[in-house]
Backbone as JSON, one array per atom type, in Angstrom:
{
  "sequence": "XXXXXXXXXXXXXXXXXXXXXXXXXXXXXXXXXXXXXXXXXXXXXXXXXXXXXXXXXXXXXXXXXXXXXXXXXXXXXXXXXXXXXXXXXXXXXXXXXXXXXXXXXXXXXXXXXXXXXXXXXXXXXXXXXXXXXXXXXXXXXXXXXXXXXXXXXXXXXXXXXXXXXXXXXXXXXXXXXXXXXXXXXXXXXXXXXXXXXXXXXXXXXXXXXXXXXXXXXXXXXXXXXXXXXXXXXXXXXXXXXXXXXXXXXXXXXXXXXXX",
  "N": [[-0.27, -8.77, -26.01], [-3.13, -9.85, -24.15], [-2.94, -9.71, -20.85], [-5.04, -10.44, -18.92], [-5.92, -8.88, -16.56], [-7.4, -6.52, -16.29], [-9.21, -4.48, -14.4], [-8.15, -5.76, -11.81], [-7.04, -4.78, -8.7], [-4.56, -3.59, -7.39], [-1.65, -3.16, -5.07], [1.27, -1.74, -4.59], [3.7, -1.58, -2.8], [6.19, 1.21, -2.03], [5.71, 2.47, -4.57], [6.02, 4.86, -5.14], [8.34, 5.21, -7.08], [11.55, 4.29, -8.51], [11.76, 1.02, -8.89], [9.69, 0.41, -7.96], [7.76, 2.22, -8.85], [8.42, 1.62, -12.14], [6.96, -0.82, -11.75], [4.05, -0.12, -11.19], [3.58, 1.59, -13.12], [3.08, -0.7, -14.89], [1.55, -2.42, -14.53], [-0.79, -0.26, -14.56], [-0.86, -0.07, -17.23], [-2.07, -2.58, -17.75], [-4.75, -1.88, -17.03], [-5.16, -2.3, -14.61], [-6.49, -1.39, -11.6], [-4.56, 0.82, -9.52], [-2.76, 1.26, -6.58], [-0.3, 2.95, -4.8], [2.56, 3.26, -2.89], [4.4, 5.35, -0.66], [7.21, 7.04, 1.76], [6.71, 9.55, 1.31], [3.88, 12.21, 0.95], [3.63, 13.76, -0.28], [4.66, 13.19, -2.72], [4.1, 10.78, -3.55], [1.48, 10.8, -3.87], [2.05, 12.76, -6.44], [2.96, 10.92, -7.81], [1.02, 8.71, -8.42], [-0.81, 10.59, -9.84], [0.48, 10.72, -12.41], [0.73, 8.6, -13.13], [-1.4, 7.07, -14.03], [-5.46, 7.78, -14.19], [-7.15, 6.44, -12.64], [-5.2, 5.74, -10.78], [-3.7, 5.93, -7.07], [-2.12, 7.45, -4.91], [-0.43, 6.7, -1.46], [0.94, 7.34, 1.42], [2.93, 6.02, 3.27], [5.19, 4.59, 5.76], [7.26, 1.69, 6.23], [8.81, 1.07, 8.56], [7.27, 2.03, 10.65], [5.55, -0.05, 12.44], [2.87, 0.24, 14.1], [1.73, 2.03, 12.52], [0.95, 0.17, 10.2], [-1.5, -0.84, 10.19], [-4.3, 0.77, 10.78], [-2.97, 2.53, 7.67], [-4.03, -0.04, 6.43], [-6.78, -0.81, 7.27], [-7.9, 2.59, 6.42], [-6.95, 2.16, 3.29], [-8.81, 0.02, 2.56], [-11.22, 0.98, 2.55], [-11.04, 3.21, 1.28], [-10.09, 2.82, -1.41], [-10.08, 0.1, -1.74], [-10.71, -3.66, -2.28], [-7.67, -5.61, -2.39], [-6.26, -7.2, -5.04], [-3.66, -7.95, -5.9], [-0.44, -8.07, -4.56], [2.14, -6.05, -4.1], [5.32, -6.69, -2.58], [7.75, -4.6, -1.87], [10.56, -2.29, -0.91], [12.9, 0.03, 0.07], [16.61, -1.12, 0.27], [18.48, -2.21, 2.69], [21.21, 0.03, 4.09], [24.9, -0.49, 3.0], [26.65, -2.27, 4.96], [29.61, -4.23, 6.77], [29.62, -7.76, 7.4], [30.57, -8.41, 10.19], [30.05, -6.17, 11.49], [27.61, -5.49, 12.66], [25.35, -4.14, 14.8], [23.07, -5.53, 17.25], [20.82, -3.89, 17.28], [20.89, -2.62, 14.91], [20.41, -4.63, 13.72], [17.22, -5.93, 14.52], [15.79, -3.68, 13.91], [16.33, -3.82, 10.95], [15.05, -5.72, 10.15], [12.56, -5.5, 10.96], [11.54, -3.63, 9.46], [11.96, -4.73, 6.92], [11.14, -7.41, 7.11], [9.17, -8.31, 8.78], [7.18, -6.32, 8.48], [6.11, -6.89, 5.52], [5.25, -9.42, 6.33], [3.1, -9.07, 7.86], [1.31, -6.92, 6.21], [0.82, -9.08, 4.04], [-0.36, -10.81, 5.51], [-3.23, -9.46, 6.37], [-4.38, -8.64, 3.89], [-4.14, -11.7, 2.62], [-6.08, -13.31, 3.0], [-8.93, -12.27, 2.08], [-7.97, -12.77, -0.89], [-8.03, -15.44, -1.12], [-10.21, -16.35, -0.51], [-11.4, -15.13, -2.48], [-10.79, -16.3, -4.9], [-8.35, -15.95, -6.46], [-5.24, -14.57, -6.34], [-2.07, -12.75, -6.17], [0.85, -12.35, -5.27], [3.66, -10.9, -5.14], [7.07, -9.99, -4.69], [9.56, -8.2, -4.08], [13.13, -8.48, -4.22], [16.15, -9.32, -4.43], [18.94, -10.11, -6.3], [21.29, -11.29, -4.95], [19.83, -12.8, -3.22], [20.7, -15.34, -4.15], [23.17, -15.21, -4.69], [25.09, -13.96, -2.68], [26.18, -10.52, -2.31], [29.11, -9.0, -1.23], [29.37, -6.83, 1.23], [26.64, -6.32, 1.73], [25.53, -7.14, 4.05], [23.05, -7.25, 5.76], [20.96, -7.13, 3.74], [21.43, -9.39, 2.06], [21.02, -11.45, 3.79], [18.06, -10.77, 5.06], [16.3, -10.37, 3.0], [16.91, -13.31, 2.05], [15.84, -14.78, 4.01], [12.99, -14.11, 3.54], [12.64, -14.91, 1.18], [12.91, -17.62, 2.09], [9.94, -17.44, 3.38], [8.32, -16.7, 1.79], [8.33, -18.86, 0.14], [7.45, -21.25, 1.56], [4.73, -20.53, 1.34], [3.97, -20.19, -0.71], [3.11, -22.76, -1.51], [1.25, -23.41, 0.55], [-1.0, -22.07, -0.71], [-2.11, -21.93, -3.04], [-3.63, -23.66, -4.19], [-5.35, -22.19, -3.62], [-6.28, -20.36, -5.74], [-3.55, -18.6, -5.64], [-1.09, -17.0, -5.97], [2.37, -16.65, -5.97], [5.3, -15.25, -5.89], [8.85, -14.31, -6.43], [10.69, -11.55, -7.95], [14.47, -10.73, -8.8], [15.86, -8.24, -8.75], [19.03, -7.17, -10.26], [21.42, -5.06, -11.96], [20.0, -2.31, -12.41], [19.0, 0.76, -13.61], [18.43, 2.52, -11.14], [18.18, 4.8, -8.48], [19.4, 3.79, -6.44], [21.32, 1.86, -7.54], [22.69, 4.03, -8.76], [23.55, 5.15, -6.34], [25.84, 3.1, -5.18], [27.48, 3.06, -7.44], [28.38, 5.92, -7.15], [29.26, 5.79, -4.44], [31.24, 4.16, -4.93], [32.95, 5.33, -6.89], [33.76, 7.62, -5.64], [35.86, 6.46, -3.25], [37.24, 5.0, -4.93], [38.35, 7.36, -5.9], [37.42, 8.24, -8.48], [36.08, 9.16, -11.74], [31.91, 9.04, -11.63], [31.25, 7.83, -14.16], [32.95, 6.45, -14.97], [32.99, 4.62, -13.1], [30.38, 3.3, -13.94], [30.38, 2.72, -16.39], [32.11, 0.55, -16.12], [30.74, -1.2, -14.67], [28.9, -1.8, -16.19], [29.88, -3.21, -17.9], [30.34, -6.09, -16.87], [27.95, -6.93, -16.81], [25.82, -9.28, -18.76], [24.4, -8.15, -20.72], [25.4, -5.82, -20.84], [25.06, -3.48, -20.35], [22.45, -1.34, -17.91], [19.71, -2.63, -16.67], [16.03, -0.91, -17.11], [13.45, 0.5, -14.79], [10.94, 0.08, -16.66], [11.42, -2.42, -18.39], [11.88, -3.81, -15.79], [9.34, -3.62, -14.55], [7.85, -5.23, -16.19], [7.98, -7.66, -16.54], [6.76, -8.04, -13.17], [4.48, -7.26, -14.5], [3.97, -9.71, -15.99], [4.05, -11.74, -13.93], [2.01, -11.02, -12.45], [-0.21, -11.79, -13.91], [-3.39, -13.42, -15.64], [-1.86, -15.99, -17.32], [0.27, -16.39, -16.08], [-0.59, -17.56, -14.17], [0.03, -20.67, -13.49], [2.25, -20.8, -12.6], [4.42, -20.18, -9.81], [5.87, -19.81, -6.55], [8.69, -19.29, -7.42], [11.78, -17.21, -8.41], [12.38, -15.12, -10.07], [15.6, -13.96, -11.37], [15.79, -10.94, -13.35], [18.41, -9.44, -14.57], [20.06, -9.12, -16.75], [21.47, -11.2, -17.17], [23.76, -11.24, -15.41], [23.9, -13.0, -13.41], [25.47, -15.94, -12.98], [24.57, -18.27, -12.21], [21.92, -20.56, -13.79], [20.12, -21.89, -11.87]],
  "CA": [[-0.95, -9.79, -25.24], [-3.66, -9.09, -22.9], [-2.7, -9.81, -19.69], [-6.71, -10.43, -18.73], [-6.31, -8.72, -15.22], [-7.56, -5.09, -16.41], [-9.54, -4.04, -13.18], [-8.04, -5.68, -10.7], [-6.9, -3.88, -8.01], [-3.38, -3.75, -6.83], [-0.77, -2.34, -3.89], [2.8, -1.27, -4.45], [4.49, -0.78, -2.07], [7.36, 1.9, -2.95], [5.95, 2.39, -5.79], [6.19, 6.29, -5.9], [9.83, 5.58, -7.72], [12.29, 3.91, -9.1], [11.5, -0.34, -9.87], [8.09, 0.19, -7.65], [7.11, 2.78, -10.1], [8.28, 0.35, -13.2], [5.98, -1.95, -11.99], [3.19, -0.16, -11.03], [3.57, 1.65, -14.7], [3.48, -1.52, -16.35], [0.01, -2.78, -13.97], [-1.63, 0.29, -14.87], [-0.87, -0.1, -18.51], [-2.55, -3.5, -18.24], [-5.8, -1.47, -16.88], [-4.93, -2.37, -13.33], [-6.62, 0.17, -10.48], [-3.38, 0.83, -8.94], [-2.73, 2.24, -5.22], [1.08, 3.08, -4.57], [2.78, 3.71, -1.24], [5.9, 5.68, -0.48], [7.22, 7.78, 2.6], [6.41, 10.9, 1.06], [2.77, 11.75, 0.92], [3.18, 14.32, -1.91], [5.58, 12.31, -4.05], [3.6, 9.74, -3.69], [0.28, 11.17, -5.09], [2.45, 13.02, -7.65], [3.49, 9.73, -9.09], [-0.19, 8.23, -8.91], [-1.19, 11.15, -10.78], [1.21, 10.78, -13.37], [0.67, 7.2, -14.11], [-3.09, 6.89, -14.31], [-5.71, 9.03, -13.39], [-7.2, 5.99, -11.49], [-4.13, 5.35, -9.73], [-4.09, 6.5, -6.09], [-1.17, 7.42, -3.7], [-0.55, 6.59, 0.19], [1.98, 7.59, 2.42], [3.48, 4.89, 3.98], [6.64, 4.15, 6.25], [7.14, 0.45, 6.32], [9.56, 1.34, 9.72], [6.54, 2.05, 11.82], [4.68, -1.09, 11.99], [2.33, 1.1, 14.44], [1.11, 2.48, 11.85], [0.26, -1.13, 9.34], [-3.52, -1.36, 10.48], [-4.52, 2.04, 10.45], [-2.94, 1.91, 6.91], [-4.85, -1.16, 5.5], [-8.01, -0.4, 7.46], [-7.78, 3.22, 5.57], [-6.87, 1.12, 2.23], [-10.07, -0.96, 1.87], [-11.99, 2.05, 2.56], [-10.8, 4.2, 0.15], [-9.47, 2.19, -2.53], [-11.1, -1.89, -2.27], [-10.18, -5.11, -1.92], [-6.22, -5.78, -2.96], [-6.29, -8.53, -5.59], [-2.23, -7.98, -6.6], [0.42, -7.29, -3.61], [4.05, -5.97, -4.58], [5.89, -6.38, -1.52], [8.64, -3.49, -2.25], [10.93, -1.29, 0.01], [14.46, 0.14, 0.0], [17.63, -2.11, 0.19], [19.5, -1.47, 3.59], [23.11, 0.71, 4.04], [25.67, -1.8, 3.17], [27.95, -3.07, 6.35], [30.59, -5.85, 7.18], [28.86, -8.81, 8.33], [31.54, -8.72, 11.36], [30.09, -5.1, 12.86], [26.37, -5.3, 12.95], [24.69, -4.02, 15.93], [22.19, -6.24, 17.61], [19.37, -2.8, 16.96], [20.77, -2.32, 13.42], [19.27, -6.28, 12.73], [16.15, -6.03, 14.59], [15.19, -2.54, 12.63], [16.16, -4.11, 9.5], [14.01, -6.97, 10.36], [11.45, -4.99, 11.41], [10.97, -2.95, 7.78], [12.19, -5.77, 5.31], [10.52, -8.63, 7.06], [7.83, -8.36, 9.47], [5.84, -5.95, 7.1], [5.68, -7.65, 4.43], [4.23, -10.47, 6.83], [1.78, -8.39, 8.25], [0.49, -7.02, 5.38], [0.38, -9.98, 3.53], [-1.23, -11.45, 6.34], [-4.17, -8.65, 6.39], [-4.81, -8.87, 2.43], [-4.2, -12.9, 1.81], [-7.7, -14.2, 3.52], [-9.56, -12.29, 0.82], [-7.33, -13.27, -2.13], [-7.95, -17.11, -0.93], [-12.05, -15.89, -0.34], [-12.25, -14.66, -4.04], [-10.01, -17.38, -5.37], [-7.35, -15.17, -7.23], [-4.46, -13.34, -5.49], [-0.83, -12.32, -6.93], [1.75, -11.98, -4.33], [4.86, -10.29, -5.91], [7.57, -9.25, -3.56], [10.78, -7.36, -5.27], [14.24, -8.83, -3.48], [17.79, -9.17, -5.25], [20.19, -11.28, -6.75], [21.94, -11.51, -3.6], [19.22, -14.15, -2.06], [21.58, -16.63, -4.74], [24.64, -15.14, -4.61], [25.51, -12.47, -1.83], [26.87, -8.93, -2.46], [29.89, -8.5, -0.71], [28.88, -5.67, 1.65], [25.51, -6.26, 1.94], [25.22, -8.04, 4.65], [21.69, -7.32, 5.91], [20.07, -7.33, 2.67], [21.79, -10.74, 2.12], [20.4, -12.27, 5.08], [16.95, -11.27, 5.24], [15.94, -11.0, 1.66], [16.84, -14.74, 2.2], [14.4, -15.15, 5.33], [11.79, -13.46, 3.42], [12.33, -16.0, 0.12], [12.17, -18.84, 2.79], [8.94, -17.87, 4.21], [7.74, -16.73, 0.45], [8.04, -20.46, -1.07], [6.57, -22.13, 2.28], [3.36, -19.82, 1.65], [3.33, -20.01, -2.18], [2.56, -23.95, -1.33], [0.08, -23.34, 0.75], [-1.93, -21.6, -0.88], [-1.72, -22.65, -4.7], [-5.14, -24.04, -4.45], [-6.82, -21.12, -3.5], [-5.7, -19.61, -6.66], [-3.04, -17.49, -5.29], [0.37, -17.08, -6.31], [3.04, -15.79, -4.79], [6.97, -15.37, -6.6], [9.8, -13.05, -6.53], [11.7, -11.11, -8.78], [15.42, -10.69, -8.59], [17.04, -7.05, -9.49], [20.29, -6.59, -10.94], [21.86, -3.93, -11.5], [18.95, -1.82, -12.67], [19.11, 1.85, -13.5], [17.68, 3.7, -10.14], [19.18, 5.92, -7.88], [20.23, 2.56, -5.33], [22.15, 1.72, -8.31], [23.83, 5.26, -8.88], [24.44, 5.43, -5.12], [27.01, 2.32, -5.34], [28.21, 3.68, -8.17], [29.05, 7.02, -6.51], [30.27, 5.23, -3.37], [32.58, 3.52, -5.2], [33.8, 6.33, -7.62], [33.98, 8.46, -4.38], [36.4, 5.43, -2.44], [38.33, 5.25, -5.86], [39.02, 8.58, -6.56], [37.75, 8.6, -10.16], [34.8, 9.71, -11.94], [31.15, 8.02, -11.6], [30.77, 7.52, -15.62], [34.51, 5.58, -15.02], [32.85, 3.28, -12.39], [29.21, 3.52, -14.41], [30.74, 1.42, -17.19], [33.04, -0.83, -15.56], [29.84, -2.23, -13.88], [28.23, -3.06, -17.27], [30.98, -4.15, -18.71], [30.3, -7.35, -16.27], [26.82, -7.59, -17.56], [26.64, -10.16, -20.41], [23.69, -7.75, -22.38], [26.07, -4.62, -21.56], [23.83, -2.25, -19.9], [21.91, -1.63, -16.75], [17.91, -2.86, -17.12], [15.44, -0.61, -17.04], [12.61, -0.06, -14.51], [10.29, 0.03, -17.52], [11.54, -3.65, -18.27], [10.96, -4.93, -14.31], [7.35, -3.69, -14.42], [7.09, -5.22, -17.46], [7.98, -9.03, -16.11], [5.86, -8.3, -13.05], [3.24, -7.71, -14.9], [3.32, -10.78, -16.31], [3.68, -12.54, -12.96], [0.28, -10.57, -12.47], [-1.12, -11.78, -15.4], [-4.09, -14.39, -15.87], [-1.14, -16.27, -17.98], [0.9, -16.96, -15.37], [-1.7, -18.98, -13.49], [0.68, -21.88, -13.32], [3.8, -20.0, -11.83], [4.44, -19.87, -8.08], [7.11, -20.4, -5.79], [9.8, -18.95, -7.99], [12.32, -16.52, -7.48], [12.85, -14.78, -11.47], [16.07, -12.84, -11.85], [16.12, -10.08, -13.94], [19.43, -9.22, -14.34], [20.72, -8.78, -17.58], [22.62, -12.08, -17.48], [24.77, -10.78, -14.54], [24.41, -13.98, -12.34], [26.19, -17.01, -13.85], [23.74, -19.81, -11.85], [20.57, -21.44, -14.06], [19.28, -22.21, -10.5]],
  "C": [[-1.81, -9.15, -24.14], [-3.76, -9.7, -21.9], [-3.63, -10.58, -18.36], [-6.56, -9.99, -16.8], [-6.92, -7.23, -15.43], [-8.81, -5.49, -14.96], [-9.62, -4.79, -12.2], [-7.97, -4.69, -10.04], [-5.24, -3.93, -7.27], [-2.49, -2.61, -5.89], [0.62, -2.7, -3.8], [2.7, -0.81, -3.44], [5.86, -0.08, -2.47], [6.96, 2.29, -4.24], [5.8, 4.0, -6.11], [7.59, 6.47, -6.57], [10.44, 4.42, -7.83], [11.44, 2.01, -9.49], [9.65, -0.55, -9.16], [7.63, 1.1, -8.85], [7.16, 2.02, -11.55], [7.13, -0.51, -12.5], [4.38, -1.38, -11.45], [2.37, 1.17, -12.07], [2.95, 0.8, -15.38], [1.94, -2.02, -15.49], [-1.02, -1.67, -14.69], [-1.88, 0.57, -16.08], [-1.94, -1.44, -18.94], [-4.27, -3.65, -17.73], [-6.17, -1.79, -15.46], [-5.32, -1.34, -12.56], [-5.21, 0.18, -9.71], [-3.19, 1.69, -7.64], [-0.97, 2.01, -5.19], [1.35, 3.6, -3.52], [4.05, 4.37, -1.12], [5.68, 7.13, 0.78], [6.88, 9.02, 2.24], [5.02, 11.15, 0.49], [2.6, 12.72, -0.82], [3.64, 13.84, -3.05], [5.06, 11.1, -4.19], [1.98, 9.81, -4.73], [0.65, 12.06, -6.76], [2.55, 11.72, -8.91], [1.93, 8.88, -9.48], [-0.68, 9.14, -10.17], [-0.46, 11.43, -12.31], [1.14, 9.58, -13.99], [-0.62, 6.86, -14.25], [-4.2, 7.47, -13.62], [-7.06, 8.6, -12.52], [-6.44, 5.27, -10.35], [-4.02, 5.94, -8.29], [-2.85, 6.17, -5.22], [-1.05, 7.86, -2.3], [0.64, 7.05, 0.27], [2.11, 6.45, 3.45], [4.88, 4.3, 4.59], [6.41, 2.62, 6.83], [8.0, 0.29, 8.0], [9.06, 1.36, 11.11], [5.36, 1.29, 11.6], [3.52, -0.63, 12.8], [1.15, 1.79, 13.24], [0.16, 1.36, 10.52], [-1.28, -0.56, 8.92], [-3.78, -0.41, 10.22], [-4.59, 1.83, 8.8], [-3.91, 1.33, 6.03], [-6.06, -0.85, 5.66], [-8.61, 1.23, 6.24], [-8.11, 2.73, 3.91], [-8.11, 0.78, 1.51], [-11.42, -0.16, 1.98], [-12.21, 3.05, 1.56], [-10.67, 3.72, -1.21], [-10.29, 0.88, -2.96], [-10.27, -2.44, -2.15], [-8.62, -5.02, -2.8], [-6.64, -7.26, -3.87], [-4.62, -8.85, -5.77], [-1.73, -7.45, -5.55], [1.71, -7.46, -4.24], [4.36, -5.66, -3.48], [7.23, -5.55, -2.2], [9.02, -2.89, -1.29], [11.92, -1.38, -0.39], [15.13, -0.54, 0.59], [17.82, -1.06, 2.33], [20.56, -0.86, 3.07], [23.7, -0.93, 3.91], [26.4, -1.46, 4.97], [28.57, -4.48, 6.49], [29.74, -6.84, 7.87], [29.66, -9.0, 9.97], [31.24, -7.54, 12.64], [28.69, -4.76, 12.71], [26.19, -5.43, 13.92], [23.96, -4.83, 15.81], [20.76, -4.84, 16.98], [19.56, -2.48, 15.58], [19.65, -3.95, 12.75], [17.98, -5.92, 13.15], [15.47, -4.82, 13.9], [15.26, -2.88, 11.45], [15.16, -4.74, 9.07], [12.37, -6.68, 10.44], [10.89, -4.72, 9.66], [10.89, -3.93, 6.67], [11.23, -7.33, 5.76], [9.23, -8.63, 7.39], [6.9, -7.45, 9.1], [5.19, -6.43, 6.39], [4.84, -8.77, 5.04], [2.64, -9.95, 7.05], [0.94, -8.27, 7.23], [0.06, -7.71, 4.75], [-0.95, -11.03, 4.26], [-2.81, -10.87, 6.32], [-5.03, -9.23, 4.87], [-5.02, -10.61, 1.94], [-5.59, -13.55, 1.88], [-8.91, -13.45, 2.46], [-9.3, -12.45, -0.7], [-8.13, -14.66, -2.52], [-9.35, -16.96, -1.56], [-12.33, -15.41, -2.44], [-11.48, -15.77, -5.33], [-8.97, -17.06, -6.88], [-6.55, -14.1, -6.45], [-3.21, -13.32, -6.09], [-0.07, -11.68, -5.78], [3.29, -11.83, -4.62], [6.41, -10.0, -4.99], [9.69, -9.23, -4.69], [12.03, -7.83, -4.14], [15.54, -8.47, -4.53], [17.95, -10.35, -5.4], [21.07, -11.99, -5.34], [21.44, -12.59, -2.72], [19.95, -15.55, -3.03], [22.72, -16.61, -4.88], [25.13, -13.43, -4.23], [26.65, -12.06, -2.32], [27.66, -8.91, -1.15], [29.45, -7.09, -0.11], [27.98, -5.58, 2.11], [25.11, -6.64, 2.86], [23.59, -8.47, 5.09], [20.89, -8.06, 4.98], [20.35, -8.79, 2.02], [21.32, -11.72, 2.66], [18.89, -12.23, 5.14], [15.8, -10.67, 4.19], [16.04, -12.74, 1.42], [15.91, -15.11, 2.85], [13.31, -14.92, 4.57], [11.62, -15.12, 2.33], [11.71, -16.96, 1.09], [10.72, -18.88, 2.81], [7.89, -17.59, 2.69], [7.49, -17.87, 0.1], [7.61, -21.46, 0.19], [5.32, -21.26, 1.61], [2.93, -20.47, 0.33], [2.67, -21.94, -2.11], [1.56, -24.13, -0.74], [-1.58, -22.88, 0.54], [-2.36, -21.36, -2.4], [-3.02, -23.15, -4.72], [-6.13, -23.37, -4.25], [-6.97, -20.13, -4.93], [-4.79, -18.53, -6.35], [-1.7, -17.88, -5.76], [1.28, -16.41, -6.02], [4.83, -16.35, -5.25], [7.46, -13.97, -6.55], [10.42, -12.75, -7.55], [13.11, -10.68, -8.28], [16.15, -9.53, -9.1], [18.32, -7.12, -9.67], [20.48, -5.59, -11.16], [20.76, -2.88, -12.55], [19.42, -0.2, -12.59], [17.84, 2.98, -12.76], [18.55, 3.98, -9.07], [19.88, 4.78, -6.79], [21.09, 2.52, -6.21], [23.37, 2.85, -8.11], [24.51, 5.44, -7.94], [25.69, 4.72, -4.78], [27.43, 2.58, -6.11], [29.26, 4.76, -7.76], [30.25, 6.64, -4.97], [31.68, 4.79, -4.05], [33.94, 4.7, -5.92], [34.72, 7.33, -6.18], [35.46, 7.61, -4.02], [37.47, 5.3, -3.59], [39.0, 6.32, -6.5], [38.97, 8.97, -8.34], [36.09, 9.1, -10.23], [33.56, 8.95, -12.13], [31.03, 7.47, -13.36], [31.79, 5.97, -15.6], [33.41, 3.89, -14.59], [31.27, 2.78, -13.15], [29.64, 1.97, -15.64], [31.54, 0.42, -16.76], [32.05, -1.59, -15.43], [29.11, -2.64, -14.91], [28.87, -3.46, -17.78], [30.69, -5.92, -18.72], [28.73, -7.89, -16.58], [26.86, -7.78, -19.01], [25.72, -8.83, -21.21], [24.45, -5.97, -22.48], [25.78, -3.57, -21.07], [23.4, -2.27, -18.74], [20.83, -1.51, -17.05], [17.16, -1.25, -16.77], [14.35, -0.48, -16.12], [11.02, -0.16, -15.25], [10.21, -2.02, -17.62], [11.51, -5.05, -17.23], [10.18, -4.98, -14.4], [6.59, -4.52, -15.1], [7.56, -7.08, -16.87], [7.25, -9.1, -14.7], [4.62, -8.17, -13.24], [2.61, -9.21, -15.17], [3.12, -11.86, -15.21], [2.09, -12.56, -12.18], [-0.79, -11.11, -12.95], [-2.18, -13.18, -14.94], [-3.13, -15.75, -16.58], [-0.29, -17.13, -17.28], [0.31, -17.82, -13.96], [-0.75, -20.02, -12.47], [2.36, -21.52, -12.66], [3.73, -19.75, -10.65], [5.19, -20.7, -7.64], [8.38, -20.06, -6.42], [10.45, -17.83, -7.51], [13.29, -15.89, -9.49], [14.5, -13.71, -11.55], [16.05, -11.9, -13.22], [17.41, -8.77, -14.01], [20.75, -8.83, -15.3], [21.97, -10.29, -18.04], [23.3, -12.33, -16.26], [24.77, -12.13, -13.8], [24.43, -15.31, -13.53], [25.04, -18.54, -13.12], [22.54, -19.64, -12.67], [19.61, -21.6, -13.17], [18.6, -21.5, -9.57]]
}
């Protein structure tokens, strides 16, 4: 199927690795110019140069909002107009919802929320202006049924959905669209690291705790980030036109709600 977005233009964030790279694989397969962002400036152009050889990688810490503008200004200079945003970044450390610092929330808040605003904010006024925009943003399972542990990522992966499905209403007539995807337990190194935590904390070996955890998924396995990229593509797509405001898991089954 062709997809009909070949030369847009799109901005991962994260996407020098693990489910940002699935998806900004599966864009540049569908002839997508692709720009990718990750804290590391050489691992970041390594991975552009490995997935298309008009793909183009930034250095970007979502931590120092200081840095945003700069950033974007840079961006539209070098690269062009964003037609496709993948909001993307790493999960928080788990912790007890009972011993969060007041400076552990507002730093979380800072990277997982008020980025993603910003930037969105920067890029949406020419989405609206050209009357096609794709606003992606990568969360968890957890915004329908919290991870024990998680607390952060529980909480404001939720805030974010909120302010996601007010926007995607507002702006549905400009042609813009704007839905989340839902990870499960997905094979990238976040994954392996709860794995290892746990093996570690149980005293057995990670393969032990490796299968236990698909056991509990109905298809058996842990997804692919080949197979994320490859559903937001299609949220990308000319196809999905009529889609916005959703919130897709991809999950293998793993969560038991329809809803």
């Amino acid at each position: 199927m062709d997809l009909g977005i070949a030369g847009k233009r799109a901005l991962v964030l994260g996407g020098s690795k693990g489910l940002g790279r699935g998806i900004a694989e599966a864009l540049a397969s569908e002839g997508v110019l692709v720009a990718l962002t990750g804290r590391d400036a050489d691992l970041s152009a390594k991975a552009a140069t490995e997935i298309a050889p008009s793909a183009r990688g930034y250095a970007l810490d979502l931590s120092k909002p200081e840095s945003l503008d700069g950033f974007l200004d840079h961006l539209e200079a070098d690269f062009g107009t964003i037609d496709i945003l993948v909001l993307n970044g790493g999960g928080p450390p788990p912790s007890p919802a009972s011993e969060i610092a007041p400076e552990f929330w507002r730093a979380q808040f800072e990277t997982m929320v008020l980025s993603g605003m910003r930037i969105t904010g920067r890029l949406l006024p020419g989405m609206r202006a050209r009357r096609f925009g794709r606003i992606i943003s990568v969360a968890s399972t957890s915004i329908r049924e919290p991870i024990a542990g998680l607390t952060a990522s529980n909480s404001l992966r939720s805030a974010v959905a909120g302010w996601l499905k007010t926007l995607a209403g507002e702006v549905a007539a400009d042609g813009v669209t704007v839905n989340m995807l839902l990870p499960g337990r997905l094979a990238t190194d976040r994954t392996l690291s709860f794995d290892r935590i746990d093996a570690e904390s149980e005293g057995v070996d990670i393969a032990t705790v490796a299968a236990r955890s698909q056991r509990e998924i109905p298809l058996g396995r842990y997804g692919t980030p080949a197979e994320f990229g490859a559903a937001a593509a299609f949220l990308a797509s000319r196809q999905a036109a009529y889609i916005t405001g959703i919130a897709l898991p991809v999950d293998g089954g793993l969560s038991r709600s329809m809803l």
